[in-house]
C-alpha beads as a LAMMPS data file, in Angstrom:
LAMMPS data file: protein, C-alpha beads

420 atoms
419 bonds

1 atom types
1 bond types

-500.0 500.0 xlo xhi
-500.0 500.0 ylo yhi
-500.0 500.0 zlo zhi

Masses

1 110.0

Atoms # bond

1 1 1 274.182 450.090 367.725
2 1 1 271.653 452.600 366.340
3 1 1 273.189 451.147 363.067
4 1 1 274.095 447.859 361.334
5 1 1 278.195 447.881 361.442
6 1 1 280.818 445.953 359.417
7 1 1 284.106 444.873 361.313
8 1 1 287.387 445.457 359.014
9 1 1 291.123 444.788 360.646
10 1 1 293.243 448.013 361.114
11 1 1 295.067 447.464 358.543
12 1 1 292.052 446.875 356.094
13 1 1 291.289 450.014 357.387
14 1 1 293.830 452.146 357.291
15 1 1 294.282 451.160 353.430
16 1 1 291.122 452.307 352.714
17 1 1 291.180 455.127 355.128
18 1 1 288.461 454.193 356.949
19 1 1 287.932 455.234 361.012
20 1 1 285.722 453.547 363.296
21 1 1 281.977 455.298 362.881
22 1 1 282.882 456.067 359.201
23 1 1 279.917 455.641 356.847
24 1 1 280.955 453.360 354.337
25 1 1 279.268 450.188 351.982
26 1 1 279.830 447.195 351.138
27 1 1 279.882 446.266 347.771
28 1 1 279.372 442.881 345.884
29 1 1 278.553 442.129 342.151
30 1 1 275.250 442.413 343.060
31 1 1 274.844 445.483 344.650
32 1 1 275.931 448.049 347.631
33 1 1 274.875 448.369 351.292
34 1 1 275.531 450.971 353.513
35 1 1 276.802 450.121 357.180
36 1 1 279.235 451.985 359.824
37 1 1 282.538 451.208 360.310
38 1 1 284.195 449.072 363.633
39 1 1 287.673 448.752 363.195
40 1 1 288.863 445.639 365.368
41 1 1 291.499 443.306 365.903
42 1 1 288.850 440.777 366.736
43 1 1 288.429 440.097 362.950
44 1 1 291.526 438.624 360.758
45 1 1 293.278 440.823 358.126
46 1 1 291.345 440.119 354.316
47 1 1 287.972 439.399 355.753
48 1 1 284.957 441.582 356.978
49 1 1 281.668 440.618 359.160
50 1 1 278.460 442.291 358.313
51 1 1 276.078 442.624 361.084
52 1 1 273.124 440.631 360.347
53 1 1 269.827 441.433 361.614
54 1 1 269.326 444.348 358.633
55 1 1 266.421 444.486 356.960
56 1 1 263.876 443.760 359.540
57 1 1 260.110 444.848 359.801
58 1 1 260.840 447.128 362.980
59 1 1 263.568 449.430 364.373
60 1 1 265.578 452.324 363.327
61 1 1 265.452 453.168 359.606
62 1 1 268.673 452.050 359.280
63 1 1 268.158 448.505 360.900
64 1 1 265.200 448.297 358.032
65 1 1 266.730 449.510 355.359
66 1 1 270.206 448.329 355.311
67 1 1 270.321 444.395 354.719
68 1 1 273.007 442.598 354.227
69 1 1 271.208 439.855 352.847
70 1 1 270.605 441.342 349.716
71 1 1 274.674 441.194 348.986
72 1 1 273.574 437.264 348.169
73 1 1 270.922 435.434 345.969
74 1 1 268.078 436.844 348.385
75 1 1 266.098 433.947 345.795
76 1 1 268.384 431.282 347.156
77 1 1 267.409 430.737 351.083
78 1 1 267.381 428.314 353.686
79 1 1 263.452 427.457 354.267
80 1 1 264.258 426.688 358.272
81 1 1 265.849 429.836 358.866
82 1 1 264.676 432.004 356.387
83 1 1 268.605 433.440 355.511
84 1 1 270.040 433.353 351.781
85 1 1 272.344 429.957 351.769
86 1 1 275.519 431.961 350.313
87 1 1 276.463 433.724 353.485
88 1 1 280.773 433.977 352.501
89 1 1 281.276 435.953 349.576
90 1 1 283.821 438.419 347.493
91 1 1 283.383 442.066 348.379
92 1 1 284.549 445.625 348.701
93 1 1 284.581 447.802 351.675
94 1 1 284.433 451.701 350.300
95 1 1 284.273 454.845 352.375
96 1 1 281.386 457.019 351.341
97 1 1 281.896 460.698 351.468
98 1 1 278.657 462.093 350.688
99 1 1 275.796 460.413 352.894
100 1 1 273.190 461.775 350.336
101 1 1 274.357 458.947 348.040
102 1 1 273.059 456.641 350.464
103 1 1 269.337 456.667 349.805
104 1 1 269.843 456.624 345.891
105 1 1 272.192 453.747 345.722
106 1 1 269.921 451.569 348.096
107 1 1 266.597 452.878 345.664
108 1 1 268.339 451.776 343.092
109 1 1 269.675 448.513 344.248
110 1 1 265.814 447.906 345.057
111 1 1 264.780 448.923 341.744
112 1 1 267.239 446.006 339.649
113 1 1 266.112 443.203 342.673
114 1 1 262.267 443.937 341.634
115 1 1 262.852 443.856 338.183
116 1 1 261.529 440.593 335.501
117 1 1 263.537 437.280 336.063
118 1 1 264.386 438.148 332.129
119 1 1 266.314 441.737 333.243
120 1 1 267.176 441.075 336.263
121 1 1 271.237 440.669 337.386
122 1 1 272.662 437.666 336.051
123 1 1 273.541 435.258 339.608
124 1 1 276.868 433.470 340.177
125 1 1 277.949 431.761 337.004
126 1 1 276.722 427.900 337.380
127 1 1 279.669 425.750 338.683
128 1 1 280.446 422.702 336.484
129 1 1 282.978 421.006 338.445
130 1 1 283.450 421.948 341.966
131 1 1 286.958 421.327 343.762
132 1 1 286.280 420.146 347.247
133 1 1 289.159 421.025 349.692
134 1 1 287.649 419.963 352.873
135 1 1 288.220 416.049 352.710
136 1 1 289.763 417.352 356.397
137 1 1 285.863 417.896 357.518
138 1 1 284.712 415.010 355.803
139 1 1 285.261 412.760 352.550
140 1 1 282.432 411.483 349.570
141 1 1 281.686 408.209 349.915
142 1 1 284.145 406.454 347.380
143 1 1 282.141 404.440 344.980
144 1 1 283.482 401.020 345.716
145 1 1 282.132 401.881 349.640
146 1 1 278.684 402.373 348.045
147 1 1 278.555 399.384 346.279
148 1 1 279.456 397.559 348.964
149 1 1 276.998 398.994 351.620
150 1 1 273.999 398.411 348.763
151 1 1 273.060 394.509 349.548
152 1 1 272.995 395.656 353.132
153 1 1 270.131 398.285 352.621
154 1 1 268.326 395.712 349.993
155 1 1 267.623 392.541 349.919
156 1 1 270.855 391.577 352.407
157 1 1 268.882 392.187 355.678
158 1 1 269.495 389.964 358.518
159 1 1 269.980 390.644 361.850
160 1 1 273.620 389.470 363.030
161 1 1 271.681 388.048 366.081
162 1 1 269.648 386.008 364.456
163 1 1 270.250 382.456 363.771
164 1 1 269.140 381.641 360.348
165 1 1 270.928 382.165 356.761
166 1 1 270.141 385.623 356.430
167 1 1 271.357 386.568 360.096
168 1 1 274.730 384.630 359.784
169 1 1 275.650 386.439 356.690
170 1 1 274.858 389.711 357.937
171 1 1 277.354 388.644 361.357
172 1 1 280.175 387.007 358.682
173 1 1 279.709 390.556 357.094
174 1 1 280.226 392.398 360.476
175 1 1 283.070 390.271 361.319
176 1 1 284.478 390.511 357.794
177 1 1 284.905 394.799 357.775
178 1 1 285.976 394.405 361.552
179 1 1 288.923 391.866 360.562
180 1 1 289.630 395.011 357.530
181 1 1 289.658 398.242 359.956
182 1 1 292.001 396.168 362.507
183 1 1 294.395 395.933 359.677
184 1 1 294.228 399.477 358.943
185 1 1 295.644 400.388 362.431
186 1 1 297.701 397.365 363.125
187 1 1 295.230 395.595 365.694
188 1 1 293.732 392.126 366.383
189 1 1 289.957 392.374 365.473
190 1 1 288.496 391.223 369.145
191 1 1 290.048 395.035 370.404
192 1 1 287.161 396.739 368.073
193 1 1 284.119 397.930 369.121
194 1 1 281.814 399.698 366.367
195 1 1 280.101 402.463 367.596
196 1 1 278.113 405.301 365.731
197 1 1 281.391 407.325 364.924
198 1 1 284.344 409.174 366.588
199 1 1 282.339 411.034 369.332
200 1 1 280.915 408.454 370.618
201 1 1 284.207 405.833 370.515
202 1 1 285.539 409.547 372.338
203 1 1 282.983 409.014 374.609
204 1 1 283.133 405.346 375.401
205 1 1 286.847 405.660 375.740
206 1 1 287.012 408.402 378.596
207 1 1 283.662 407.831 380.042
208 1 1 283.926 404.014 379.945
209 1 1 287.049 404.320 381.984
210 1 1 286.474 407.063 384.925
211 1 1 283.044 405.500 385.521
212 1 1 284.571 402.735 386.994
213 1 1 285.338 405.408 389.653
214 1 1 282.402 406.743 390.358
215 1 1 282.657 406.734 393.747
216 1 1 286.277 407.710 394.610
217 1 1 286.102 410.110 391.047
218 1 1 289.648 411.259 390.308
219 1 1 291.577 412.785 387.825
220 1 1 291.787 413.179 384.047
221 1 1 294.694 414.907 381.600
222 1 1 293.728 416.266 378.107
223 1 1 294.869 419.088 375.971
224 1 1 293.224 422.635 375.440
225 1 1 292.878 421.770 371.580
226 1 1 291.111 418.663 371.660
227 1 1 287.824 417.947 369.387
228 1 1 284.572 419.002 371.022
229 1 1 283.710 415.338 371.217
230 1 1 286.742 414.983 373.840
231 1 1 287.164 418.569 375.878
232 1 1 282.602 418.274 376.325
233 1 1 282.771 415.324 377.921
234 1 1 285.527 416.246 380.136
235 1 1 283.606 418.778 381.208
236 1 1 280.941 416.700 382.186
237 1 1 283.174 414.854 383.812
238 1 1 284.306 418.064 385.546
239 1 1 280.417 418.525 386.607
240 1 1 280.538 414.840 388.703
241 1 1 283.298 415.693 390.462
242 1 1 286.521 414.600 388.496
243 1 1 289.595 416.973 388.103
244 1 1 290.507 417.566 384.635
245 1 1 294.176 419.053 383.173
246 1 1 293.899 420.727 380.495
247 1 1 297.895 421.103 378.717
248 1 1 298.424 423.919 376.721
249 1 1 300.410 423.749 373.791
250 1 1 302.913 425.572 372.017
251 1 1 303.002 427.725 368.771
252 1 1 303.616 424.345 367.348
253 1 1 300.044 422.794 368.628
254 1 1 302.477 420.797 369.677
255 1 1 301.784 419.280 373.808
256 1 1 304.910 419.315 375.670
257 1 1 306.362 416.508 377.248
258 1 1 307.415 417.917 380.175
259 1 1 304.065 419.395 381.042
260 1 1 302.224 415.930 380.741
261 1 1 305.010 414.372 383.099
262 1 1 304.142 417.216 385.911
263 1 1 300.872 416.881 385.869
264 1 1 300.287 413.397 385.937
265 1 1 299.335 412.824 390.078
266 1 1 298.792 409.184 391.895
267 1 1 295.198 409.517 390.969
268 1 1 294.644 410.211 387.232
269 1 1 292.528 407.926 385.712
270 1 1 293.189 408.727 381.980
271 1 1 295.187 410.787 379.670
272 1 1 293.119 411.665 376.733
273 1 1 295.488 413.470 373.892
274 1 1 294.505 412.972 369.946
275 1 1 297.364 412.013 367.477
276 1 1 296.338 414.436 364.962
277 1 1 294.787 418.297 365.550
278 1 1 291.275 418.500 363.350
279 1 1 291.868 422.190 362.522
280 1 1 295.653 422.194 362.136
281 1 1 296.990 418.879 361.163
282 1 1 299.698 418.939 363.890
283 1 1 300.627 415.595 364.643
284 1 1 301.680 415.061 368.377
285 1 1 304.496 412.476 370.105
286 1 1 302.319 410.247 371.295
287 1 1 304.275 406.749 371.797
288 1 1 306.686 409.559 373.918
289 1 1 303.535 410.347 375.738
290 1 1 302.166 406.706 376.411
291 1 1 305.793 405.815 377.652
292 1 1 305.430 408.870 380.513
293 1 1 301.979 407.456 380.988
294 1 1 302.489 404.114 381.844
295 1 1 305.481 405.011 383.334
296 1 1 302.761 406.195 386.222
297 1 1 299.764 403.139 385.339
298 1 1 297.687 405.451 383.835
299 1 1 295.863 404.297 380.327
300 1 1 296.240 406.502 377.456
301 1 1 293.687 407.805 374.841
302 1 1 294.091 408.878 371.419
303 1 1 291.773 410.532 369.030
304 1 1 292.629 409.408 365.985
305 1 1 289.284 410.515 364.265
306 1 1 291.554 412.876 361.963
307 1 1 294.700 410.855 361.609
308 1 1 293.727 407.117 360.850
309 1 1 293.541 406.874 356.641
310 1 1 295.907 410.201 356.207
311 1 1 298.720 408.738 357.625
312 1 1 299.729 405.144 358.843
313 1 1 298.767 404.479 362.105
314 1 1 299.293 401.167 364.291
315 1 1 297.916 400.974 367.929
316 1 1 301.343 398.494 368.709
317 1 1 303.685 401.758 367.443
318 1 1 301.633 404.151 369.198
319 1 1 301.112 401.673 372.393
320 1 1 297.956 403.438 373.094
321 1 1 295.216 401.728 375.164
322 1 1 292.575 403.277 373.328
323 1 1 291.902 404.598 370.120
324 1 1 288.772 406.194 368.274
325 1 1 288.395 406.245 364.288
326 1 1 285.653 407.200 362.236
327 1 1 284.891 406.120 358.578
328 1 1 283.782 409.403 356.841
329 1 1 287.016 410.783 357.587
330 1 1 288.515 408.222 354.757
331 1 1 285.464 408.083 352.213
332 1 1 283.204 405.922 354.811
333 1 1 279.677 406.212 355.166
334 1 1 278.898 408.933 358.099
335 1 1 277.991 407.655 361.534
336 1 1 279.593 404.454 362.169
337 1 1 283.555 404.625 363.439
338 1 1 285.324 402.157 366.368
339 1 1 286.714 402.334 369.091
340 1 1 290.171 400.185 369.562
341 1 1 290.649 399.032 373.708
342 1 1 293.923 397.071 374.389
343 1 1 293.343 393.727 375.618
344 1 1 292.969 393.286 379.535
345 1 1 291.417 397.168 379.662
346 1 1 287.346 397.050 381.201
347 1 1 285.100 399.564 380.018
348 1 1 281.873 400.732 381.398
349 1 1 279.389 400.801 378.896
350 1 1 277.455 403.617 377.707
351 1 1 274.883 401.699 376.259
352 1 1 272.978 398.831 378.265
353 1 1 270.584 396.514 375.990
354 1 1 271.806 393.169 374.497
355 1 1 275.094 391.833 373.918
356 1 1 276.143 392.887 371.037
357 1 1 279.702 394.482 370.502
358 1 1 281.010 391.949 373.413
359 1 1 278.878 393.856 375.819
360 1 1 280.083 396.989 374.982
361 1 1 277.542 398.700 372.858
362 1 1 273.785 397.330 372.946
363 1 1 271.610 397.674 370.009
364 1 1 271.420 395.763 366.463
365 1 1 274.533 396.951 364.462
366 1 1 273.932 398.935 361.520
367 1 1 275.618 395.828 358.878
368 1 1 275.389 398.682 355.924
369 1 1 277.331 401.135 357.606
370 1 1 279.525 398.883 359.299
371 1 1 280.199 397.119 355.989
372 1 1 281.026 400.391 354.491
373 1 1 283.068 401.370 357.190
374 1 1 285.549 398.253 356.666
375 1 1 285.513 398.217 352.952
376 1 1 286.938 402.191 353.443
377 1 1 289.568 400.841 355.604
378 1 1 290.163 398.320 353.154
379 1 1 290.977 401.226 350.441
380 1 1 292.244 403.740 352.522
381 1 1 295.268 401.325 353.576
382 1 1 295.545 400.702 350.083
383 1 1 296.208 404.557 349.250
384 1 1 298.210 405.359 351.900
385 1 1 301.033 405.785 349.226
386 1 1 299.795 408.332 347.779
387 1 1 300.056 410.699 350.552
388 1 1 303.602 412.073 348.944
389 1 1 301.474 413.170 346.433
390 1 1 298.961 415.055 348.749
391 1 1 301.314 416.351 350.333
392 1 1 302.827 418.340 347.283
393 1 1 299.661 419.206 346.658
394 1 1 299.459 420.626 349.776
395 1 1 302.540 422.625 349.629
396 1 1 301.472 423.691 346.296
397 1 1 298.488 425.499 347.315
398 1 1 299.927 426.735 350.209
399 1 1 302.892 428.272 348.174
400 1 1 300.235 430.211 346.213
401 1 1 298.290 431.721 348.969
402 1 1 301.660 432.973 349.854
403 1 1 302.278 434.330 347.141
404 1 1 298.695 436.032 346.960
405 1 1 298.887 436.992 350.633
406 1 1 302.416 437.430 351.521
407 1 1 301.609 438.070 354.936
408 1 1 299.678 434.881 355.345
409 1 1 300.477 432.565 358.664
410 1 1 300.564 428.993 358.737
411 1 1 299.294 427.737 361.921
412 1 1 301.160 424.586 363.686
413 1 1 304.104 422.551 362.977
414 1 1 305.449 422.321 359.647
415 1 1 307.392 418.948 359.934
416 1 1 305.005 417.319 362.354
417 1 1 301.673 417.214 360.236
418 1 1 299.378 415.565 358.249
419 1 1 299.656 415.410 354.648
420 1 1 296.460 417.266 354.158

Bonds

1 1 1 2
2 1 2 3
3 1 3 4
4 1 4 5
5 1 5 6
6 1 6 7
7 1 7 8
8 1 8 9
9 1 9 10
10 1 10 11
11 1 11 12
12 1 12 13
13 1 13 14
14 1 14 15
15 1 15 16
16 1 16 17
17 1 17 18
18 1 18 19
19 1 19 20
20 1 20 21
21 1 21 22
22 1 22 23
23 1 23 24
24 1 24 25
25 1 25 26
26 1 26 27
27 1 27 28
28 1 28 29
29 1 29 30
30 1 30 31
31 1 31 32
32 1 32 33
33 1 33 34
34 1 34 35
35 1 35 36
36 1 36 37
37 1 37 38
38 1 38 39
39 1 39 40
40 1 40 41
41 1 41 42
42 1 42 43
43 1 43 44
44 1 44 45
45 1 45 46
46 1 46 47
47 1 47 48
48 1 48 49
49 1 49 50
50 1 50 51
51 1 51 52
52 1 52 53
53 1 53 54
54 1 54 55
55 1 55 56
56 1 56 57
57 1 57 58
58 1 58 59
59 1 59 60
60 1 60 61
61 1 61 62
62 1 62 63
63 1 63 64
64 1 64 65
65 1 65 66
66 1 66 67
67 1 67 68
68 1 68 69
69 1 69 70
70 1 70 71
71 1 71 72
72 1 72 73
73 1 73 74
74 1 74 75
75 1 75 76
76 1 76 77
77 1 77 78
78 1 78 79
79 1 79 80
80 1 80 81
81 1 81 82
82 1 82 83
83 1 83 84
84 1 84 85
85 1 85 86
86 1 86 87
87 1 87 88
88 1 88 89
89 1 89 90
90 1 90 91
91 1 91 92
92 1 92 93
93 1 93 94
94 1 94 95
95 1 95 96
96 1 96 97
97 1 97 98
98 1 98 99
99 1 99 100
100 1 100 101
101 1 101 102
102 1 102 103
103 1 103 104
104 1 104 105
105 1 105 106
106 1 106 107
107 1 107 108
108 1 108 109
109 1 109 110
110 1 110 111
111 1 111 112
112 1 112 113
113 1 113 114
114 1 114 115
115 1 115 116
116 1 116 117
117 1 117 118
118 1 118 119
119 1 119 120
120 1 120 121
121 1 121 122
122 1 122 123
123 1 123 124
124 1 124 125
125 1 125 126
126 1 126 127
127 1 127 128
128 1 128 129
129 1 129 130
130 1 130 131
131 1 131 132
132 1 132 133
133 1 133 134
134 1 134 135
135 1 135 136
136 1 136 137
137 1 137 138
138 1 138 139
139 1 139 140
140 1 140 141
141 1 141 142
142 1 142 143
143 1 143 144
144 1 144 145
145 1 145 146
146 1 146 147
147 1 147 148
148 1 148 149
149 1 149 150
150 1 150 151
151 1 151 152
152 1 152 153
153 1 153 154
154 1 154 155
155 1 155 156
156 1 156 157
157 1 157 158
158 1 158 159
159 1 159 160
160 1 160 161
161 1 161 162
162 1 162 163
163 1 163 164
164 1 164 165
165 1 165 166
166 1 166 167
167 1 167 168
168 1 168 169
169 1 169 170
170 1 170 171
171 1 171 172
172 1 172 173
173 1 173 174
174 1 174 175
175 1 175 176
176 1 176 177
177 1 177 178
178 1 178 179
179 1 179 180
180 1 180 181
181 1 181 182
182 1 182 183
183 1 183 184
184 1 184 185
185 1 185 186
186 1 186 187
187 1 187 188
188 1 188 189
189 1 189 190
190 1 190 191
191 1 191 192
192 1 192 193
193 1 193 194
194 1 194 195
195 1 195 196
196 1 196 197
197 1 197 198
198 1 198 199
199 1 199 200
200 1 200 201
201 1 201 202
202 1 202 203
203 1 203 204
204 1 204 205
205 1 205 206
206 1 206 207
207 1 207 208
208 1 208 209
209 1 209 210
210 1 210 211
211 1 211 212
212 1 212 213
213 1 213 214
214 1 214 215
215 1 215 216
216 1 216 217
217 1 217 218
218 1 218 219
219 1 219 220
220 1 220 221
221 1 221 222
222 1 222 223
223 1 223 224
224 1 224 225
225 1 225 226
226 1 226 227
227 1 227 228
228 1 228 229
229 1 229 230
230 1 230 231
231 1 231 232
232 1 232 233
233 1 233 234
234 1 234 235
235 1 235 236
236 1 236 237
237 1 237 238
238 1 238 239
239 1 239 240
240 1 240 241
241 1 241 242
242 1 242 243
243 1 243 244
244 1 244 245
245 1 245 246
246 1 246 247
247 1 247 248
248 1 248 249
249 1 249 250
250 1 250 251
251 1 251 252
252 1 252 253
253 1 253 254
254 1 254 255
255 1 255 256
256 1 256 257
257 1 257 258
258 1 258 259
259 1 259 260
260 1 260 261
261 1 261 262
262 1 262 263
263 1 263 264
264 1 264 265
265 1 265 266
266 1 266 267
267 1 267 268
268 1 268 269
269 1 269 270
270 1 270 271
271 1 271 272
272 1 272 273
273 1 273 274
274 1 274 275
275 1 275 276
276 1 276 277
277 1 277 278
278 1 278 279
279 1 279 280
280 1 280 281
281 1 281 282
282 1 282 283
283 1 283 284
284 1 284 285
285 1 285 286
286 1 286 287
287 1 287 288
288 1 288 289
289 1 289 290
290 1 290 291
291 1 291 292
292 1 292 293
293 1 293 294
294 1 294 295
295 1 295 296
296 1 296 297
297 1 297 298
298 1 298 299
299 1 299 300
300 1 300 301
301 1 301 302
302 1 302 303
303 1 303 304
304 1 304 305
305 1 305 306
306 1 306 307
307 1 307 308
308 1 308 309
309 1 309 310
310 1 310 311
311 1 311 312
312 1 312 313
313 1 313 314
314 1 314 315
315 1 315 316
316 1 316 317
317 1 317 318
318 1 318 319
319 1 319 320
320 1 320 321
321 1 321 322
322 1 322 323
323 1 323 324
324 1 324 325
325 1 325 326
326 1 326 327
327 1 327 328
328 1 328 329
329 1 329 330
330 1 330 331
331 1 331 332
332 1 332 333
333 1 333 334
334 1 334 335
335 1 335 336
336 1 336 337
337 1 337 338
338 1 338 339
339 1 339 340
340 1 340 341
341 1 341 342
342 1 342 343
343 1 343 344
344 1 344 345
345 1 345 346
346 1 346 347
347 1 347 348
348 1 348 349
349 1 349 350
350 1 350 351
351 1 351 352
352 1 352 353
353 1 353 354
354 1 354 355
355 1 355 356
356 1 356 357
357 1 357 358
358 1 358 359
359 1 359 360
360 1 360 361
361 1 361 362
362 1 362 363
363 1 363 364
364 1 364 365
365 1 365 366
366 1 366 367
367 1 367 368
368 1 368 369
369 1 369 370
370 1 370 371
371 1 371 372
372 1 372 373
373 1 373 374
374 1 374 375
375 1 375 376
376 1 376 377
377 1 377 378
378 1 378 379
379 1 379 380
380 1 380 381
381 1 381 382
382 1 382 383
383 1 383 384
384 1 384 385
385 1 385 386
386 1 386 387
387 1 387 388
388 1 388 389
389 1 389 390
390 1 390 391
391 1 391 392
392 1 392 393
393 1 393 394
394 1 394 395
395 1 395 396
396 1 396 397
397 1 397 398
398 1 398 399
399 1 399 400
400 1 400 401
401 1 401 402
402 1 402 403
403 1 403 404
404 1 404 405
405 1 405 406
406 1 406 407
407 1 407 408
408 1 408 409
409 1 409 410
410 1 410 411
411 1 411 412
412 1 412 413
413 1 413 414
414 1 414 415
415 1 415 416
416 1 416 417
417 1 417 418
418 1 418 419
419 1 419 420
């Protein structure tokens, strides 16, 4: 484009009455920029998309002139990239009818950024209190989790290999959190291997089980709205050789039973579907989708990364033969989770070293994390009545985006979700 553009949705557009290739600026507290209109469907209804790359040393005089960086704290920047750290912000889009006005407004937009720290635009009012809303991403290590980990990273620092004082309390430590996440998901504590969180228990689930056919390969059943951690490494998988299904799902992000039945064939090795959607919260039938599974002596799978301390979750309900968890989902430490494998299921390992993890995961456990990891089991399946709470919570908030945005959509089931 000859010049930087902003993307609005039609009906942003049309309320505005701005056309494609209409000169118009975008406007924050701190200032206006100039761009040219593309009116798209590729960009949701409320929200606009500056294109970066304004402000450079070369180009058009456009391209160096119109910068959409200066819309944020231009002081405030990331020192690896070089771009301002507030990148989502509250703005206008305006139509400008006389094209003169652009040069002034940009002088004098140039004029207030130059001027003393003492006259210069007041920034963003300092926040005291922050609400976080994305425990769904990840969760603050709860206090009680902290304390816990700290004789681990202090004086507390044997090896749980080693054979004197300080090793054996670092292994009773190891076995003590592994004997509290097995009674968060209803499981004997033998069944858990720690790994270093839920994509690599993803990993070790679907990888440790279609290596052992290597040779003859095979094929493998997931959904099209699986985490990263799960639909990547079936397409490595796809890369050796192996067939992979992915089923779609329904408005719902709901799988279908029926579809999973079909395409089960006499040579899948694994069905790989999570019990709870990352971006969504939709919840899926998986005990009715074990039951078709075994029906055909295939093992089952379950990411349960985004499920396991939201709602209650027990491997024996489920009858999954796998399951992966990780403990910053539920106010854990990040980069330790497990990986839960029914008795009687072998694994290839991922991993060859020492012995550790019954052979499944070489290397000298991290006791901190680990530590911190059961000890956030321990709470979370203490809290898990409070979820009726969340929940309202939930419904509250959603209730008042409604009522801000009438047209607003709620993606997924409505029943069938997670609390959060």
């Amino acid at each position: 484009n000859p010049e930087p553009t902003v993307e609005l949705h039609p009906r942003d557009a049309a309320a505005r009455g701005i056309e494609t290739g209409d000169l118009v600026e975008v406007r924050t507290p701190r200032g206006a920029v100039p761009f040219r209109a593309r009116v798209t469907e590729d960009i949701v209804a409320g929200a606009v998309e500056c294109n970066m790359g304004g402000g450079c040393g070369t180009g058009p005089k456009a391209w160096r002139e119109w910068n959409a960086n200066e819309l944020t704290d231009v002081t405030n920047f990331d020192e690896i990239s070089g771009f301002p750290i507030y990148k989502a912000l509250l703005c206008e889009v305006a139509k400008i009818e006389d094209a003169t006005e652009v040069s002034r407004r940009s002088a004098a937009f140039k004029a207030r950024a130059t001027e003393p720290a003492g006259r210069a635009a007041k920034g963003p009012p300092k926040v005291e209190r922050p609400i976080y809303l994305d425990n769904s991403a990840t969760t603050r290590v709860a206090d009680a989790v902290r304390e816990a980990m700290r004789p681990y990273l202090t004086e507390a620092a044997g090896n749980p290999s080693s054979i004197h004082g300080l090793g054996r309390d670092a292994r009773d430590a190891v076995a003590e959190a592994r004997r509290q996440v097995a009674r968060l998901i209803g499981a004997r504590p033998k069944r858990l291997t720690f790994t270093g969180g839920g994509s690599e228990a993803d990993n070790l689930a679907i990888k440790g089980i279609v290596f052992r056919h290597l040779e003859d390969k095979g094929h493998v059943i997931t959904s099209a709205i699986e985490h990263p951690a799960v639909l990547n490494a079936c397409g490595f998988l796809e890369k050796l050789g192996f067939r992979v299904t992915y089923l779609p799902v329904g408005s719902d992000g709901l799988v279908r039973p029926a579809d999973l039945e079909a395409a089960l064939t006499k040579d899948t090795r694994l069905v790989s579907i999570m019990l709870a959607n990352n971006e969504v919260g939709t919840v899926q039938p998986v005990p009715e989708l074990v039951r078709l599974t075994h029906a055909r002596g295939v093992p089952f799978h379950t990411d349960a990364v985004q499920a396991v301390g939201s709602i209650p979750v027990d491997v024996e309900a489920l009858g999954v033969d796998l399951l992966s968890l990780s403990g910053h989902k539920f106010h854990g430490p990040k980069g330790v989770g497990a990986l839960y494998v029914r008795k009687g299921l072998e694994l290839e390992p991922l991993i060859h070293g020492g012995k550790q993890e019954a052979g499944l995961r070489a290397g000298t456990e991290n006791v901190a994390a680990i530590v911190g990891l059961g000890k956030a089991a321990q709470l979370a399946r203490q809290g898990l009545e409070t979820a009726a709470g969340i929940r309202r919570l939930r419904d509250r908030l959603e209730d008042g985006i409604r009522r801000l945005v009438p047209d607003a959509v709620l993606n997924g089931d409505r029943a069938k979700r997670l609390p959060n």
